[in-house]
Structure formats: structure tokens, C-alpha cells
C-alpha positions in Angstrom: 75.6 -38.5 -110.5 74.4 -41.6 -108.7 76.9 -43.9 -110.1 80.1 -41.5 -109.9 78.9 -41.5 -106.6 78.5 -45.3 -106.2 81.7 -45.6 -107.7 83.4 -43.1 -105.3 82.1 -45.3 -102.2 83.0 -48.6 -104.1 87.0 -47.3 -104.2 86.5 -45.3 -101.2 85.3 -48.0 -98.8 85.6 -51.0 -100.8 87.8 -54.0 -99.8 90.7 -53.2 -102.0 91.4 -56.1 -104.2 91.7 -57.5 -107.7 88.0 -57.6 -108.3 86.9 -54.5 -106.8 89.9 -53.3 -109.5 88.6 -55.3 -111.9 84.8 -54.0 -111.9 85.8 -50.4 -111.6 87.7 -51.0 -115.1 84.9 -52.2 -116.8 82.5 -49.8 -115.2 84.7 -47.4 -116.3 85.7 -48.4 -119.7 81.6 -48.7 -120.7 80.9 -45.9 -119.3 83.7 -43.7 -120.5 83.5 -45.5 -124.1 80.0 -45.0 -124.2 80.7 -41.2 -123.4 83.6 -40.7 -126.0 82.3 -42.7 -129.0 79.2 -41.3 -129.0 80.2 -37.9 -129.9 81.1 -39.0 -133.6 78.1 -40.8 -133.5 75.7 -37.4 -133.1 78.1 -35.8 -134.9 79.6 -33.8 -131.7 83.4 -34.0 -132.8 84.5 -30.0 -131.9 87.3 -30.4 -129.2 84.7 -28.4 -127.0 82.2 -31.3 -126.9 84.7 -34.2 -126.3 86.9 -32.5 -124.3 85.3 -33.4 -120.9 84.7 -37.0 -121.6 88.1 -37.5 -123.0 89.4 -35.8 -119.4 87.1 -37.5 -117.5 88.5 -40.4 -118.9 92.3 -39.9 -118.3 91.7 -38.8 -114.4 89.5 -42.2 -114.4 92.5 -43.9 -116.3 95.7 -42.4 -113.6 93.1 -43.5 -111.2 93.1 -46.5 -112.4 97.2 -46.9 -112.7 97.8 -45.2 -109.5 95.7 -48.1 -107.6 97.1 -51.1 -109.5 99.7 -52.5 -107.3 97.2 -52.2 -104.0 94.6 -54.4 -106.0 97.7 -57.2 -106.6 98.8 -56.9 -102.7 98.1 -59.9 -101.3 97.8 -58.2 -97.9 94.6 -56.8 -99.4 93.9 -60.3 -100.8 95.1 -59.6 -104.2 96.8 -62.2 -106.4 100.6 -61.0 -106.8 101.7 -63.1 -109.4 103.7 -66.5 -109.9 106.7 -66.3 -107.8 109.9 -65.2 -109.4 112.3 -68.1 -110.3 115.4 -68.5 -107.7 118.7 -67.0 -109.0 121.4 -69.4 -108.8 
């Protein structure tokens, strides 16, 4: 519970930019790996047992996709990219 909840005040009052992005995706992808491969590990595999990591996972995950493009504005001192080449 602690760290859901230090995660939720990271995104919720965090600077948002690339790295804050870019720790939140690791924190979540160890956490939520650690939660989904262990099942086959203990031999937990019924849909019932990895059915709330594997949700918890995908909410983290449209989370994750939903906040991208604020992490590259560079208003919020993200890193938008090279600049597109001029048309001529």
C-alpha cells in the first residue's frame, strides 16, 4: 500500500517530465512483472489468481500511454524529439 501510494503522489504532484515518466515505468514494470510471473512460479496459474495482477497491470499500462505525450512536452521540460526536417 505504501508504494501505490508513493506512486500516486509521485504522478499526482510530481513535476511532469520524461524522468518522472521514466521511473514510474520501471517501478511499474518490476513491480507488475514481479506480480504476474510469479504466479507460474507457485504454481497459481487459474485465471482467478492472475486476474488482478494482469488488470492491475493494464490500468498501470493506459496510465502509462495516456501520460506519454505530457512527459515529452517541453513546456513540462520534456525532450520532444529532433525537429522535423523542412518541407521544400
Amino acid at each position: 500500500v505504501s508504494c501505490g501510494l508513493a506512486m500516486f503522489l509521485a504522478a499526482l504532484y510530481g513535476f511532469p517530465s520524461r524522468s518522472l515518466w521514466q521511473a514510474l515505468g520501471i517501478a511499474g514494470l518490476s513491480g507488475f512483472g514481479a506480480a504476474i510471473l510469479v504466479h507460474p512460479a507457485i504454481g497459481y496459474t487459474t485465471p482467478i489468481h492472475v486476474a488482478p495482477a494482469v488488470f492491475g497491470c493494464l490500468v498501470f499500462a493506459a496510465g502509462m500511454a495516456l501520460s506519454f505525450s505530457s512527459s515529452r512536452s517541453p513546456e513540462y521540460g520534456g525532450d520532444p524529439g529532433p525537429p522535423l526536417p523542412a518541407r521544400t
